[in-house]
PAZAPA-4460 file (N, C-alpha, C; in steps of 0.05 Angstrom, whole numbers, plus 32768, in hexadecimal, padded with zeros to 4 digits):
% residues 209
    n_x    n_y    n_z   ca_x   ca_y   ca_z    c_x    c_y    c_z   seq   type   mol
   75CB   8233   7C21   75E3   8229   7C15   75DE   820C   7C0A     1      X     A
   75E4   8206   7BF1   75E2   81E9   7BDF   75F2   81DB   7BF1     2      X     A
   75F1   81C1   7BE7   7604   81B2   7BEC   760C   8194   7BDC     3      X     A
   761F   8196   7BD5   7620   817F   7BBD   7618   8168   7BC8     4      X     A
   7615   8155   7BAF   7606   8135   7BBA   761F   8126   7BCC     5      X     A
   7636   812C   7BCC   764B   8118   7BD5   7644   811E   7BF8     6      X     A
   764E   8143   7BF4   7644   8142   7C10   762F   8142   7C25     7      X     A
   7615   813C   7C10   7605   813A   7C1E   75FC   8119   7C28     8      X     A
   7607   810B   7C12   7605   80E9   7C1B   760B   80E7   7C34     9      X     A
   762D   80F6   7C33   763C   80F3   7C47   7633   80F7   7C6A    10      X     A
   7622   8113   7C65   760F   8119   7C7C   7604   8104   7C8A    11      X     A
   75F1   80F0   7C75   75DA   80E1   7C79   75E7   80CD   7C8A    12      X     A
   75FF   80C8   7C79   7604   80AD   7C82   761D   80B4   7CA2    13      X     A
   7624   80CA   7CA5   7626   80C8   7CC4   7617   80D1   7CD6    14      X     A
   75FE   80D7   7CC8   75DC   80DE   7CDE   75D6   80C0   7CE0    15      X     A
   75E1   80A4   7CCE   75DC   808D   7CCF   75E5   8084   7CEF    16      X     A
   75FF   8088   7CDE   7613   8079   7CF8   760D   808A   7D17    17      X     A
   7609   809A   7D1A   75FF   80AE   7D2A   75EE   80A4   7D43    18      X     A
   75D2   808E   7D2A   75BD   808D   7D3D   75BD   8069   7D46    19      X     A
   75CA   8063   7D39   75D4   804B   7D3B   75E0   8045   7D5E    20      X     A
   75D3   8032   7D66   75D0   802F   7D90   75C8   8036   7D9A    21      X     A
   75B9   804F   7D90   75A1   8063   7DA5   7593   8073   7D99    22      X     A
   7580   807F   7DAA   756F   8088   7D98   7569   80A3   7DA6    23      X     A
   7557   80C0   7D9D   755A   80D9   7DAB   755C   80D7   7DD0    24      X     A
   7551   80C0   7DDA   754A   80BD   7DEF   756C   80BD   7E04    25      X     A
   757F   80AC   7DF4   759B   809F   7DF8   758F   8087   7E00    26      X     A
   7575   8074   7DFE   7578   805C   7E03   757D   804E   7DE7    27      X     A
   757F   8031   7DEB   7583   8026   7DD4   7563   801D   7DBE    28      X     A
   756C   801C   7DAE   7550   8019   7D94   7540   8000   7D9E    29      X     A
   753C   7FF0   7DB4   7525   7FE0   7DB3   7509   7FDB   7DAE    30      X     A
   750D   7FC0   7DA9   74F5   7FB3   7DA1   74EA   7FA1   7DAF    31      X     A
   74D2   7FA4   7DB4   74BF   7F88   7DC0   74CB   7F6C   7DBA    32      X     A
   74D9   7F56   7DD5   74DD   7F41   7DCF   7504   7F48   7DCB    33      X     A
   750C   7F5B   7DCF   7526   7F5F   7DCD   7538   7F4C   7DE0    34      X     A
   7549   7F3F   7DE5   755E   7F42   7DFC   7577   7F50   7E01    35      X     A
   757B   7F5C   7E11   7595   7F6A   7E1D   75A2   7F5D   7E2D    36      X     A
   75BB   7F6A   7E33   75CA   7F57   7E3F   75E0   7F75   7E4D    37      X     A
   75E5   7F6D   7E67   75FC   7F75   7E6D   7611   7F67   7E82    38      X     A
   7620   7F7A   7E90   762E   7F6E   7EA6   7621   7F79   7EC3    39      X     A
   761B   7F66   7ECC   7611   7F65   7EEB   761D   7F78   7EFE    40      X     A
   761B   7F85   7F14   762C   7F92   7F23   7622   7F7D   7F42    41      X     A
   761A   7F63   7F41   760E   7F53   7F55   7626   7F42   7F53    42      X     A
   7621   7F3F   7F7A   763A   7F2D   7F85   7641   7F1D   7F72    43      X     A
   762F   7F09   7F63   7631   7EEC   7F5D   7639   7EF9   7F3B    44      X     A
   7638   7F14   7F2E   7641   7F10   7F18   7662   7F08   7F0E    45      X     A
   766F   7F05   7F22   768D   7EFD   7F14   768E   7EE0   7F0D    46      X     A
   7679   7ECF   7F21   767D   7EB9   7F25   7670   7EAC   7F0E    47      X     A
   765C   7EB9   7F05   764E   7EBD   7EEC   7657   7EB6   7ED6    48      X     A
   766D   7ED3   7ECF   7678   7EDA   7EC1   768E   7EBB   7EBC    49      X     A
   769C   7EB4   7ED5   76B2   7EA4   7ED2   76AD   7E8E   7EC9    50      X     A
   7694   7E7B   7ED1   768E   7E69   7EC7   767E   7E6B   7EB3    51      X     A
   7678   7E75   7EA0   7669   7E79   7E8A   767D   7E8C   7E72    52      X     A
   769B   7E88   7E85   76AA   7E98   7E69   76A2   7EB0   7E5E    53      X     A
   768D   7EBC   7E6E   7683   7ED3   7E56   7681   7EF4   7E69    54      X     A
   7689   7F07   7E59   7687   7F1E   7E63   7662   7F26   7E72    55      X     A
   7657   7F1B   7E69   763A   7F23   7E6F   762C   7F13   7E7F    56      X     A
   761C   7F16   7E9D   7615   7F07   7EAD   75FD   7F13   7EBC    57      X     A
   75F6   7F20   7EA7   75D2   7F23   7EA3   75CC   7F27   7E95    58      X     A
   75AB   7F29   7E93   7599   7F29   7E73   7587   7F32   7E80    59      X     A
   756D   7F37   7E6D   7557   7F42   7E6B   7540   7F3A   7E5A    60      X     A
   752C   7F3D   7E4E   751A   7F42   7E37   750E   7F59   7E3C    61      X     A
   750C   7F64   7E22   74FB   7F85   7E21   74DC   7F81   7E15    62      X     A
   74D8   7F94   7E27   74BA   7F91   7E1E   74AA   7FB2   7E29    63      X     A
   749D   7FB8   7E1C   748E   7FDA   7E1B   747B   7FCE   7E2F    64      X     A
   7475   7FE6   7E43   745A   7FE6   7E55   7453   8002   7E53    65      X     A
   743C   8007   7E4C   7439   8030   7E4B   7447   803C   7E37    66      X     A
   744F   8026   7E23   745E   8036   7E0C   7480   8035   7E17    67      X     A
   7483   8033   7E2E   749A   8034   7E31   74AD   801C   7E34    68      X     A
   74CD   801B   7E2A   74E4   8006   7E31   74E1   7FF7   7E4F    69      X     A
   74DD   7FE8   7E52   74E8   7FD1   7E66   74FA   7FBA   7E64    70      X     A
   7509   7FB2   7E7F   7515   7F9D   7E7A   7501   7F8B   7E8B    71      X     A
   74F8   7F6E   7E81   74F0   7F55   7E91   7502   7F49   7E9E    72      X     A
   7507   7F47   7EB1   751F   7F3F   7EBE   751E   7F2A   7ED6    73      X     A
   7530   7F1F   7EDE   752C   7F11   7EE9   7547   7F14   7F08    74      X     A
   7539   7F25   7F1A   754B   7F2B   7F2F   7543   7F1F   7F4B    75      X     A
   7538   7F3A   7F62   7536   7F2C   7F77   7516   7F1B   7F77    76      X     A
   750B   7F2B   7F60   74EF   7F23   7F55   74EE   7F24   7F38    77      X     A
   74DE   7F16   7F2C   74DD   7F10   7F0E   74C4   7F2E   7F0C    78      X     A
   74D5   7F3F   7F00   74C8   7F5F   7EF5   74D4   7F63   7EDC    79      X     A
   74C7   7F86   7EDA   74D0   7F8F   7EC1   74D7   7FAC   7ECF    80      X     A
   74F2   7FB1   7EC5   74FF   7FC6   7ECD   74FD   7FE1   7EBA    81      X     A
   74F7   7FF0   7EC0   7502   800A   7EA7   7516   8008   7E9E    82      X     A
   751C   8008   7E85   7534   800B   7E73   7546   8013   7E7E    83      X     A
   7543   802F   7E87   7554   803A   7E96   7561   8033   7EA5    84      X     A
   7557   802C   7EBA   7557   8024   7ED9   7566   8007   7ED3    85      X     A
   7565   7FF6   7ECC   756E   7FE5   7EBD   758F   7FEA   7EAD    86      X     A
   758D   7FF1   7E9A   75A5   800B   7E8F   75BC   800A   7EB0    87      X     A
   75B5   8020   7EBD   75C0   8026   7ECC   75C4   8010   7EE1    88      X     A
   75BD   7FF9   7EDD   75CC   7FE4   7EF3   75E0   7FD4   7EE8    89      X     A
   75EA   7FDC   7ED3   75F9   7FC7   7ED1   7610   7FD7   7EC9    90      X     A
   7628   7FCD   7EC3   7646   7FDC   7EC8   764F   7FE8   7EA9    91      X     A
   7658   7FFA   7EB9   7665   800A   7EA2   7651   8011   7E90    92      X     A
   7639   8011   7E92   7622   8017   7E78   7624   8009   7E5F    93      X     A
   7634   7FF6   7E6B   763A   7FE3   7E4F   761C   7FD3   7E3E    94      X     A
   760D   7FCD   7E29   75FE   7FC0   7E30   7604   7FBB   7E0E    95      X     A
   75F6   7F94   7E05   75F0   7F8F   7DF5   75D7   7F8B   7DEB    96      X     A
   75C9   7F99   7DD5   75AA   7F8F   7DCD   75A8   7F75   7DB9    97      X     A
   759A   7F5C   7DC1   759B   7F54   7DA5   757F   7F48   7DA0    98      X     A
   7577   7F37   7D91   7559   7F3B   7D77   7560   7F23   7D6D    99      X     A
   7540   7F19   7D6C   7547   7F03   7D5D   7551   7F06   7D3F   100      X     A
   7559   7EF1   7D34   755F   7EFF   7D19   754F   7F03   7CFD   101      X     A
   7539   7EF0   7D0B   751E   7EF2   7CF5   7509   7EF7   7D00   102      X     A
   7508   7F14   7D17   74FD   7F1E   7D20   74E6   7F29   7D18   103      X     A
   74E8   7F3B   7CFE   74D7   7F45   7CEF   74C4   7F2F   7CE2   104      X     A
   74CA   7F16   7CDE   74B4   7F05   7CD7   74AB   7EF1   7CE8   105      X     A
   74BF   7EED   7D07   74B0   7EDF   7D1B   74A0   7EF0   7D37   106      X     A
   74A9   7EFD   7D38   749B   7F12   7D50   7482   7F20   7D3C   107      X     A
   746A   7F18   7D31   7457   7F1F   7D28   7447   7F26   7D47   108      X     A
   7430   7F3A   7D49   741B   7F3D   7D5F   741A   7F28   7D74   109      X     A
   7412   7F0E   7D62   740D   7EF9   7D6C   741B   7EF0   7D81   110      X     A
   743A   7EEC   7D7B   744B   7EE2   7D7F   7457   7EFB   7D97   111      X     A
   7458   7F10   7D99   7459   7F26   7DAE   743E   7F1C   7DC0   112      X     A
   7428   7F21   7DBF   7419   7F14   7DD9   741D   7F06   7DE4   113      X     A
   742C   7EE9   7DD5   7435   7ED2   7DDD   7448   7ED7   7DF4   114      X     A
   7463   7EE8   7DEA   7477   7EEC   7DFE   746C   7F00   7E10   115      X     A
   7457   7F0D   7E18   7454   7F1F   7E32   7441   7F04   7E42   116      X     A
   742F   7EFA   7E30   7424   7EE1   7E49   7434   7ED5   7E5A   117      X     A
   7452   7EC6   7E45   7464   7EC7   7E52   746F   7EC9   7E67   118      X     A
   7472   7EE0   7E62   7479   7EF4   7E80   746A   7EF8   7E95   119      X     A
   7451   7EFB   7E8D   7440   7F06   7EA7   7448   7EE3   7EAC   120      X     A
   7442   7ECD   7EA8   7440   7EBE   7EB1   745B   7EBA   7ECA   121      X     A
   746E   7EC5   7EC9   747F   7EBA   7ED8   7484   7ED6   7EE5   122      X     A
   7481   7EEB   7EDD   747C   7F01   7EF1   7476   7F00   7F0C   123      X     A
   7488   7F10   7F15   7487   7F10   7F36   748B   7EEE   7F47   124      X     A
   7497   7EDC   7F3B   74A8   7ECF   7F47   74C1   7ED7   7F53   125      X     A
   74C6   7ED1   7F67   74D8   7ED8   7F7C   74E1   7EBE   7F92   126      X     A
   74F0   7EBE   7FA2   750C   7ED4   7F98   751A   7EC9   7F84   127      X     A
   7532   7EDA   7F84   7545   7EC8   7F6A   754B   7EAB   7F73   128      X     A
   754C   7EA4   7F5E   755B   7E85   7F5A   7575   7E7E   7F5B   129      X     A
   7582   7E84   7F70   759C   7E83   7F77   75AC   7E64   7F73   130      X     A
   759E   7E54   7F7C   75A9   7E3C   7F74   75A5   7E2F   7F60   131      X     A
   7597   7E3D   7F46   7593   7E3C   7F28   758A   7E20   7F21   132      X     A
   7569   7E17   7F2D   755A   7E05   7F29   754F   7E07   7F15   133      X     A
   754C   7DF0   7F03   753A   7DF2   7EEB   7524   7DEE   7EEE   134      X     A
   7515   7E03   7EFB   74FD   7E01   7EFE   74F0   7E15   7F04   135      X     A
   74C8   7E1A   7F09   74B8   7E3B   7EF9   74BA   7E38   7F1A   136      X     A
   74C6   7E38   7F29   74BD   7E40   7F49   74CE   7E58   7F53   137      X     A
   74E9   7E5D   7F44   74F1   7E78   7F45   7502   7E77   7F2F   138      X     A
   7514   7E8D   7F23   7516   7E98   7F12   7537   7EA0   7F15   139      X     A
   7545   7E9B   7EFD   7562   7EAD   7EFA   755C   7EAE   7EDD   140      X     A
   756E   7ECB   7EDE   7571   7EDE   7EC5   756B   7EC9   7EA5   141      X     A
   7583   7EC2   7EA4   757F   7EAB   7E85   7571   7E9A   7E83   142      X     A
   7566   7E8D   7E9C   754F   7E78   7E9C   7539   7E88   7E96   143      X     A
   753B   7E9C   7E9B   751D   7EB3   7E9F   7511   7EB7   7E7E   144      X     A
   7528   7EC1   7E73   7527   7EC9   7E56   752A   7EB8   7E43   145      X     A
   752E   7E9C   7E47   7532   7E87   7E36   7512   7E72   7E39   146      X     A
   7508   7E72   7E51   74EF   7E6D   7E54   74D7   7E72   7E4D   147      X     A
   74E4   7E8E   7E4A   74CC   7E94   7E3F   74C9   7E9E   7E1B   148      X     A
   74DA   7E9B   7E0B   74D7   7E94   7DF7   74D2   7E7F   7DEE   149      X     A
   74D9   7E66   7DFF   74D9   7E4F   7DF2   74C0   7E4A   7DFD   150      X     A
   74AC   7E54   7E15   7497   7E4D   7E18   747F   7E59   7E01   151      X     A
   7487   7E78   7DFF   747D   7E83   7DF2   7471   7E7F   7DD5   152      X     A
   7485   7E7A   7DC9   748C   7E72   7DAF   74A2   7E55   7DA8   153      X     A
   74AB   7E4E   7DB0   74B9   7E2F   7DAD   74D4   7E3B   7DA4   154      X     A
   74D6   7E51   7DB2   74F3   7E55   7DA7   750B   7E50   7DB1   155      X     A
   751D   7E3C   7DAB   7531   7E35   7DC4   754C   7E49   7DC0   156      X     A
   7552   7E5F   7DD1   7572   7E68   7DD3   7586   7E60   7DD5   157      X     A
   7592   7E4C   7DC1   75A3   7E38   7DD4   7597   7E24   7DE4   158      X     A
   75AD   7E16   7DE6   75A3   7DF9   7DF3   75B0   7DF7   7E0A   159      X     A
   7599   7DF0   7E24   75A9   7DF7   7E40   75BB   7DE1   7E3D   160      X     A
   75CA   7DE6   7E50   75DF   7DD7   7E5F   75DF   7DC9   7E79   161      X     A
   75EF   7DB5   7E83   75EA   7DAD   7EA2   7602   7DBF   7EAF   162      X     A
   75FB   7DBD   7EC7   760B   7DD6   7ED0   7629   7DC6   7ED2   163      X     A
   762E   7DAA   7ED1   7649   7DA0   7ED0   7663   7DB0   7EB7   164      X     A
   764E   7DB5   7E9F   7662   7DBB   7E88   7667   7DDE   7E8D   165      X     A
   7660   7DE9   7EA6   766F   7E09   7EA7   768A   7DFB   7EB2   166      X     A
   7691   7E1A   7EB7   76B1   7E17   7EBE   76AA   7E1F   7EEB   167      X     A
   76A0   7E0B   7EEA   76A8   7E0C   7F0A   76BC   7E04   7F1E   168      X     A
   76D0   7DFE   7F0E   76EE   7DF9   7F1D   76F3   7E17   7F2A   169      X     A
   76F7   7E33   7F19   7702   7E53   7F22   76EF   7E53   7F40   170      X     A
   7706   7E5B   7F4A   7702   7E65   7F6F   76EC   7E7E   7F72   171      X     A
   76DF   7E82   7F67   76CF   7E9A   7F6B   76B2   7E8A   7F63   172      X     A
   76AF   7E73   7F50   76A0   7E5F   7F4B   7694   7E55   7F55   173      X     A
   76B6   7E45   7F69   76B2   7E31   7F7A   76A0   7E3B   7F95   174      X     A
   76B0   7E51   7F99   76A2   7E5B   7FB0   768D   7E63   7FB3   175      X     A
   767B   7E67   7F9C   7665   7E6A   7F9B   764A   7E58   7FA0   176      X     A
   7658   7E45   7F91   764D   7E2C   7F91   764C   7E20   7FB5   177      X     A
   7667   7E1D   7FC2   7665   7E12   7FD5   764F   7E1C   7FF0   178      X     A
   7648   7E3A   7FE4   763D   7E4D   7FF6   7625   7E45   7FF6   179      X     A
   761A   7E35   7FDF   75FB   7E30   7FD2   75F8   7E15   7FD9   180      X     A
   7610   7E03   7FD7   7605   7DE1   7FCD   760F   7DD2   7FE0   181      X     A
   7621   7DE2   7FEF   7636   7DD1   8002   764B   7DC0   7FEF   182      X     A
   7647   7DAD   7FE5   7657   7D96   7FE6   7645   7D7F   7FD1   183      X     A
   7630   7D83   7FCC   7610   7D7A   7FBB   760A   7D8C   7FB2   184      X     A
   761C   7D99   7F9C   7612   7D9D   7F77   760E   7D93   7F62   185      X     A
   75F9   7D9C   7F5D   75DF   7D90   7F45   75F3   7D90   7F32   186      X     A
   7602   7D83   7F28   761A   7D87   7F0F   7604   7D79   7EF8   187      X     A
   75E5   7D77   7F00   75D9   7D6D   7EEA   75C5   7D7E   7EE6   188      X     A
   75D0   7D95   7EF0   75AB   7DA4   7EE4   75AC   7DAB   7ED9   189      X     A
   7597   7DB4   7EC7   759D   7DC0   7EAA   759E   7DE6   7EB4   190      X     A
   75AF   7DED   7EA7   75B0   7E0E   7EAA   75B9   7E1C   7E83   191      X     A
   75AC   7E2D   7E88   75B2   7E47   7E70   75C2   7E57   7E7C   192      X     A
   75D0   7E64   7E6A   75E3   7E74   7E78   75DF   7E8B   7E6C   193      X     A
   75E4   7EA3   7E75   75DF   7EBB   7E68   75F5   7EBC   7E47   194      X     A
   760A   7EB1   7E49   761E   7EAB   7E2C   760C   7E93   7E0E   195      X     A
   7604   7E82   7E24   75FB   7E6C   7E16   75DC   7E7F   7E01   196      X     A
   75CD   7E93   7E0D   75B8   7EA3   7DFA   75C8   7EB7   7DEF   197      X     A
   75DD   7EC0   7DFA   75EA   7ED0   7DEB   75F8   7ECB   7DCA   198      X     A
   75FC   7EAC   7DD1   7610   7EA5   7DBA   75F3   7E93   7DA4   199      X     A
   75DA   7E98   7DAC   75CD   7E87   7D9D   75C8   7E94   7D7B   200      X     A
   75CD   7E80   7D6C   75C6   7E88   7D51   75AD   7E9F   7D4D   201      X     A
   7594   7E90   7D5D   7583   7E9F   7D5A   757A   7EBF   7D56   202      X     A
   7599   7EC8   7D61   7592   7EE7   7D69   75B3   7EF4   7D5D   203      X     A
   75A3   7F06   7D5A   75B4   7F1D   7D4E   75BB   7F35   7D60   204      X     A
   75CF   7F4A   7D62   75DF   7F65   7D76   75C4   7F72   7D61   205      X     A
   75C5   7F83   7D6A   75B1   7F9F   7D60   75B6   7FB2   7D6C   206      X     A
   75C8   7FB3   7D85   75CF   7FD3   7D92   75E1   7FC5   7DA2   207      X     A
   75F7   7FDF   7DA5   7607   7FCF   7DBB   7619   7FEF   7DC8   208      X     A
   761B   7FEC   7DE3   7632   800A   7DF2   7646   7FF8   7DFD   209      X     A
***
């Protein structure tokens, strides 16, 4: 059976929209050097969430080992998770992908070696960085992924912040804080926040559930 040109555009272009956020697998279309982002299902993500204003209170970087999706992550140990496995920790399956936005002409070979040295370099640091020191002796999530681009390649995600300009007045905050600092918080350290790489010019959405 023929089929005219109207309806066949028509086909193409919702086999477009179709594949658009995933791919035969149901994961999302990544690329080497990607970041994701979702919502935490960990005690400390509301507190996260509250002082950083933002729905999302973890991240990642992707990177292939064996051909296959990973997230680089930065949890009870600085690893790389399966996509999947990964995927599935965080709520609702919600997840954002995003890319730098001049990806295709800055992520050359070169510049991918660069970001796995990166990584191995801070790989398997442990444990998390709960009291969110600016420094390579342990590791949280947005410090993890912001480090190492800018070590990698000089790329800065945004410009950290001291931890005075979050919103640490909200009671879920506070109490966080008091559980960690007592009474002597660093209101001068510098912190990234998982919103602050989210909102950076640098990068562009490319998939999103």
């Amino acid at each position: 059976m023929s089929h005219s040109p109207g309806r066949g555009s028509l086909l193409l272009l919702l086999l477009a929209f179709a594949s658009v956020g995933c791919n035969r697998s149901g994961l999302p279309p990544v690329q080497e050097g990607d970041i994701i982002f979702q919502t935490s299902q960990s005690p400390q993500s509301e507190a996260v969430q509250k002082a950083t204003h933002s729905r999302y209170s973890h991240l990642g970087l992707v990177t292939y080992r064996d051909e296959k999706p990973y997230v680089f992550e930065a949890v009870d140990t600085v690893r790389a998770t399966p996509l999947p496995e990964w995927l599935a920790n965080g709520e609702g399956g919600h997840y954002v992908v995003k890319r730098l936005v001049d990806a295709h002409d800055v992520l050359d070979t070169s510049a991918l070696i660069e970001l796995k040295k990166a990584m191995r370099h801070f790989e398997g640091k442990h444990p998390y960085d709960r009291t969110f020191e600016w420094s390579d002796e342990r590791m949280y999530c947005s410090e993890l992924v912001w480090k190492v681009y800018e070590r990698a390649l000089g790329i800065r995600l945004g410009e950290p912040q001291r931890m005075r300009d979050l919103d640490l007045s909200v009671p879920e905050v506070a109490q966080k804080l008091a559980e960690r600092f007592g009474d002597r918080v660093p209101l001068d350290e510098p912190v990234v926040s998982p919103q602050r790489i989210f909102d950076s010019s640098r990068l562009e959405t490319v998939a999103e559930r």
